[in-house]
NUPAFI-671647 format. One line per field, with one value per residue (C-alpha): x, z, y; residue number from 1; residue in one letter; chain. Coordinates in nm, 4 decimals, always signed. Example, Ala and Ser with C-alpha at 12.3 -4.5 7.8 and 13.67 -1.06 7.14 Angstrom:
<pts>
east: (+1.2300; +1.3670)
up: (+0.7800; +0.7140)
north: (-0.4500; -0.1060)
resi: (1; 2)
resn: (A; S)
chain: (A; A)
</pts>
This chain:
<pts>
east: (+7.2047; +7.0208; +6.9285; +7.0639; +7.3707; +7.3665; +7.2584; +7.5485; +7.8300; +7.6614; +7.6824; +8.0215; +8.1621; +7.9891; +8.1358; +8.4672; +8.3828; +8.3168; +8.6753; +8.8727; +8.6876; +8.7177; +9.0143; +9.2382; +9.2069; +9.2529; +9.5806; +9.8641; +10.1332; +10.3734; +10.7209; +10.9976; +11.2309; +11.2007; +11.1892; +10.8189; +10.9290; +11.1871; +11.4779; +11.5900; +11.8203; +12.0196; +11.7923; +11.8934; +11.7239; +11.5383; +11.7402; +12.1174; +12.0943; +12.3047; +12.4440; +12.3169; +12.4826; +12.2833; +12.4080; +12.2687; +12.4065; +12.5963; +12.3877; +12.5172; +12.3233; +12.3945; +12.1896; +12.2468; +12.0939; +12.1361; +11.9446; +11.6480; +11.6821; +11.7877; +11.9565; +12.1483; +12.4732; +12.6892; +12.4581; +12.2968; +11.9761; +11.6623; +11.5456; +11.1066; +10.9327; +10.6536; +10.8884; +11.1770; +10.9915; +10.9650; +11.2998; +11.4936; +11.2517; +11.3733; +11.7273; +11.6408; +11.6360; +11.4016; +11.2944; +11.4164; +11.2338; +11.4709; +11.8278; +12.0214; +12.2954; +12.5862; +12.8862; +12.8513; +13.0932; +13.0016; +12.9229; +12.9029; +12.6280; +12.3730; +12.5223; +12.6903; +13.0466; +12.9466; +12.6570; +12.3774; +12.3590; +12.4957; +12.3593; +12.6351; +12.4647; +12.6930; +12.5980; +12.6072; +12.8359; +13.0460; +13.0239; +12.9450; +12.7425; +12.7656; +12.4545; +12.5420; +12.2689; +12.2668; +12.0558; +11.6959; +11.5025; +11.3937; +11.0288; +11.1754; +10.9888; +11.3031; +11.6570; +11.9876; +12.1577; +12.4595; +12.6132; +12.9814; +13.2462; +12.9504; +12.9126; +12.5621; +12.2866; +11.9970; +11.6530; +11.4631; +11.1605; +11.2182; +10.9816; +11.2652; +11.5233; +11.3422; +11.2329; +11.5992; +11.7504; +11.4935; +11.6439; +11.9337; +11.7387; +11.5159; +11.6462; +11.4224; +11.4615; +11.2721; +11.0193; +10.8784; +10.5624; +10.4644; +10.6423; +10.4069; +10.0920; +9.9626; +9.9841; +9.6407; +9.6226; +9.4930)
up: (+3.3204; +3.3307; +3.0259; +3.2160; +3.2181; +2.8990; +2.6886; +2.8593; +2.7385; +2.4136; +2.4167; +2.5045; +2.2607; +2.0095; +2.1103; +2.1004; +1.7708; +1.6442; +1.7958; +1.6166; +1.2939; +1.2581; +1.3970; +1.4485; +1.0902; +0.9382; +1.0934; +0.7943; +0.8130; +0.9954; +0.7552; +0.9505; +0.9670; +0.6252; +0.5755; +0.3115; +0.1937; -0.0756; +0.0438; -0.0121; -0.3035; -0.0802; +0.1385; +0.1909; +0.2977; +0.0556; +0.2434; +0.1902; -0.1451; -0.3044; -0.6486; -0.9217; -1.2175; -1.5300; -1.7299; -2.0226; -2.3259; -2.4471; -2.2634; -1.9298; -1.7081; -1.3580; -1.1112; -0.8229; -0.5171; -0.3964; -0.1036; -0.1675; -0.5533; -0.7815; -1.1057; -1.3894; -1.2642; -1.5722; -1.6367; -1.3201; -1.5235; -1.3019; -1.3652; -1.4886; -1.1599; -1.3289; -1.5121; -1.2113; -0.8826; -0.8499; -0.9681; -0.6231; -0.4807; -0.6556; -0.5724; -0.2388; -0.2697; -0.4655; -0.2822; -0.4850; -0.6449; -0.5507; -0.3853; -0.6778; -0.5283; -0.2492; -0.4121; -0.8075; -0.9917; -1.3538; -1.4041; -1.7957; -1.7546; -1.6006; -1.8041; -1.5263; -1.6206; -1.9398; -1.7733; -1.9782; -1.7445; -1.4457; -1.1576; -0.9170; -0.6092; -0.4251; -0.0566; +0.1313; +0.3906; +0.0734; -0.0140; -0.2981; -0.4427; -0.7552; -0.9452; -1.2513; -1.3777; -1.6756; -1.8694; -1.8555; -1.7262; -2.0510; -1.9519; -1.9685; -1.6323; -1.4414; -1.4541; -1.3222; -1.0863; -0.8330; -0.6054; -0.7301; -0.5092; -0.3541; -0.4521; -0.4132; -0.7416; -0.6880; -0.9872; -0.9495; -1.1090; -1.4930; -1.4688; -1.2135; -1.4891; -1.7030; -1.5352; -1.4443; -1.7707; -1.9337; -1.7360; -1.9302; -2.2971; -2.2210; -1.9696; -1.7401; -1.8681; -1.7359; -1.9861; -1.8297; -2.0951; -1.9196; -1.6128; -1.3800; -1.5727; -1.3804; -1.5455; -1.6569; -1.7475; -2.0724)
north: (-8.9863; -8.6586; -8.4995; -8.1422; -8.2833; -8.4275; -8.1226; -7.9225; -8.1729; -8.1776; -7.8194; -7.7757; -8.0181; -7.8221; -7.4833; -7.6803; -7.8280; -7.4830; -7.3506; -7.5877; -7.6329; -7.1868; -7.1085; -7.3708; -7.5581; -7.2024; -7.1664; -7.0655; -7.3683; -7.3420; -7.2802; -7.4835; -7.2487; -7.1001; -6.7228; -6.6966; -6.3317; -6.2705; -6.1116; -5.7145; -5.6961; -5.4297; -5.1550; -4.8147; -4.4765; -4.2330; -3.9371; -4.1283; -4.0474; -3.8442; -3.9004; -4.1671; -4.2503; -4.4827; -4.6385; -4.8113; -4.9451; -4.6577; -4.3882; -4.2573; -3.9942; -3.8850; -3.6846; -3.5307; -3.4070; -3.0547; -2.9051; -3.1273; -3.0873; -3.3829; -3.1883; -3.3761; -3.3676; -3.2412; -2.9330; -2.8297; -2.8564; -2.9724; -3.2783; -3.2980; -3.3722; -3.5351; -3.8081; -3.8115; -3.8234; -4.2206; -4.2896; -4.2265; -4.4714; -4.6951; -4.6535; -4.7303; -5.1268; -5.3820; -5.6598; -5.9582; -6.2237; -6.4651; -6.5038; -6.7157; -6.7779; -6.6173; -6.7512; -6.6575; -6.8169; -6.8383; -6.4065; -6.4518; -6.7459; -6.4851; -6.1616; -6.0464; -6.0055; -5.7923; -5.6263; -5.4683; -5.1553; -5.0432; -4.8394; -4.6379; -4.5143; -4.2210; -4.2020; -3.8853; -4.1033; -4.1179; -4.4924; -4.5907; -4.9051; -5.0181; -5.2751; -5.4855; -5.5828; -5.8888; -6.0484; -6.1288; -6.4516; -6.6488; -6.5506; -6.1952; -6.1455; -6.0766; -5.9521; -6.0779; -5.8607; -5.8286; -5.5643; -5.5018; -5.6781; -5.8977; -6.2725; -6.2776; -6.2911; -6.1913; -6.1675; -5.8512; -5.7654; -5.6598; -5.3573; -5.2194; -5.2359; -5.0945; -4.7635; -4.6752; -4.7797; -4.5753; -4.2762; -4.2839; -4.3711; -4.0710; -3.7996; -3.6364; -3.2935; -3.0192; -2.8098; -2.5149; -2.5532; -2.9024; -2.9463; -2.7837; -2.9989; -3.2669; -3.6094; -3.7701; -4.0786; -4.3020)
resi: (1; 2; 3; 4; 5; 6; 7; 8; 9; 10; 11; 12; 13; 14; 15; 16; 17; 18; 19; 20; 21; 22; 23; 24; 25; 26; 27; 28; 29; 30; 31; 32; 33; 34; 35; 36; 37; 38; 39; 40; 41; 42; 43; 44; 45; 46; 47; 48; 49; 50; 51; 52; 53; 54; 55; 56; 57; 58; 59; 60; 61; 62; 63; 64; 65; 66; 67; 68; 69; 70; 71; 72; 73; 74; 75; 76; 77; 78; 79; 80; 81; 82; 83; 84; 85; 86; 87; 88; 89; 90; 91; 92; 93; 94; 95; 96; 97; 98; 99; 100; 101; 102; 103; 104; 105; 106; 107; 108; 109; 110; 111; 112; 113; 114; 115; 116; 117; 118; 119; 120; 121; 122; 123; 124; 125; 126; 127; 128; 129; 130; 131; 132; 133; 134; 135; 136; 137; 138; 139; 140; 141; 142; 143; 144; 145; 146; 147; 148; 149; 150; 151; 152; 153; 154; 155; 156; 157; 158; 159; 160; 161; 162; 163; 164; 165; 166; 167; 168; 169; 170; 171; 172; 173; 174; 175; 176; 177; 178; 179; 180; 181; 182; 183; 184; 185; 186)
resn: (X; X; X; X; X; X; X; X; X; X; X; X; X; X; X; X; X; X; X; X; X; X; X; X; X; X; X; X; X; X; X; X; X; X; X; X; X; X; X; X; X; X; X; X; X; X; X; X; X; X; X; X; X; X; X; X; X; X; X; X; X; X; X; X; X; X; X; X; X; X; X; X; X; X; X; X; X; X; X; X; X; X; X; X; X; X; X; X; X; X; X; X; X; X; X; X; X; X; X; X; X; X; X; X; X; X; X; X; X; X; X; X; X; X; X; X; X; X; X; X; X; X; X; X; X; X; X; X; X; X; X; X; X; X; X; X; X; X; X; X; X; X; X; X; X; X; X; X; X; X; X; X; X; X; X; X; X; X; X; X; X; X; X; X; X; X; X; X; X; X; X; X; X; X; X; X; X; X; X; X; X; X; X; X; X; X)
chain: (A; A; A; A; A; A; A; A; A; A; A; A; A; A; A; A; A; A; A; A; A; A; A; A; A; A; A; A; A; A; A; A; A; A; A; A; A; A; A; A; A; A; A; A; A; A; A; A; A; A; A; A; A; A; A; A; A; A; A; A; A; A; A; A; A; A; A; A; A; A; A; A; A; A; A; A; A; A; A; A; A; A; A; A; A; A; A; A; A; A; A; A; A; A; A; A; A; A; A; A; A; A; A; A; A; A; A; A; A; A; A; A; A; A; A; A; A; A; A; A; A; A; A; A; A; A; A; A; A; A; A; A; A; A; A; A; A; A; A; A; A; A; A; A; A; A; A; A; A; A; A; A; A; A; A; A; A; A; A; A; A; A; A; A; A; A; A; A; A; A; A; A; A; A; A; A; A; A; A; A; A; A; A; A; A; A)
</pts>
């Protein structure tokens, strides 16, 4: 055989060799079928937003937008930009940590029947959504929670619970002496 020959076939099996051992043994695995992201609690726009009521414990707050404005709904008062401007974010949907279960049966195992706050989101459509949310994950890491009328459970991330319920613990209520300060950090 000629050693022409023979240095090209060597060479090509090493370009080969390289192919497969970067790219193709790198390759993700493949899921079979099996969606790898958690799924959206529920998902709705920033702009549908209309009216949101807290409630937490025994503290109830509700806001409201008005041409672009979210006020506290009882007063009229505007709410403090610097603590408020996250929140309707978060009203727009938390992608789940997990999907318990579509067909709850047993509410009072995961707090769900006496619900340690609840969340009504008003729609400028007009519908209305209502979030129960339960008790916490023994690890305390997440929070039971279901849509109102739905049969689905879903755990959410307890840092979202916390944020909204602390809406209602401590209002957002506008100071004219700090309002317009920018917020710096530890």
């Amino acid at each position: 055989m000629n050693y022409r020959i023979s240095f090209i076939l060597i060479v090509i099996a090493l370009i080969i060799s390289i192919y497969v051992g970067f790219f193709e043994l790198r390759k993700p695995p493949k899921s079979d079928g099996e969606n790898l992201e958690a799924p959206w609690f529920y998902d709705i726009g920033y702009d549908e937003l209309s009216i949101l009521d807290i409630t937490y414990q025994e503290n109830n707050e509700s806001f409201t937008k008005i041409n672009g404005q979210w006020t506290f709904t009882e007063s009229g008062d505007k709410v403090d930009l610097n603590r408020w401007s996250g929140i309707p974010l978060l009203f727009t949907g938390p992608r789940s940590s997990r999907l318990i279960t579509n067909d709850l049966t047993n509410p009072k195992e995961y707090g769900i029947d006496n619900p340690t706050a609840e969340y009504i989101i008003t729609l400028k459509t007009g519908n209305i959504l209502k979030i129960l949310v339960g008790t916490q994950t023994p690890d305390q890491a997440s929070s039971y929670v279901s849509l109102d009328g739905r049969g689905s459970l879903f755990l959410v991330p307890a840092s979202w619970t916390f944020a909204i319920n602390d809406m209602a613990l401590n209002p957002p209520y506008y100071d004219p002496n700090t309002a317009d300060q920018p917020i710096i950090g530890p």
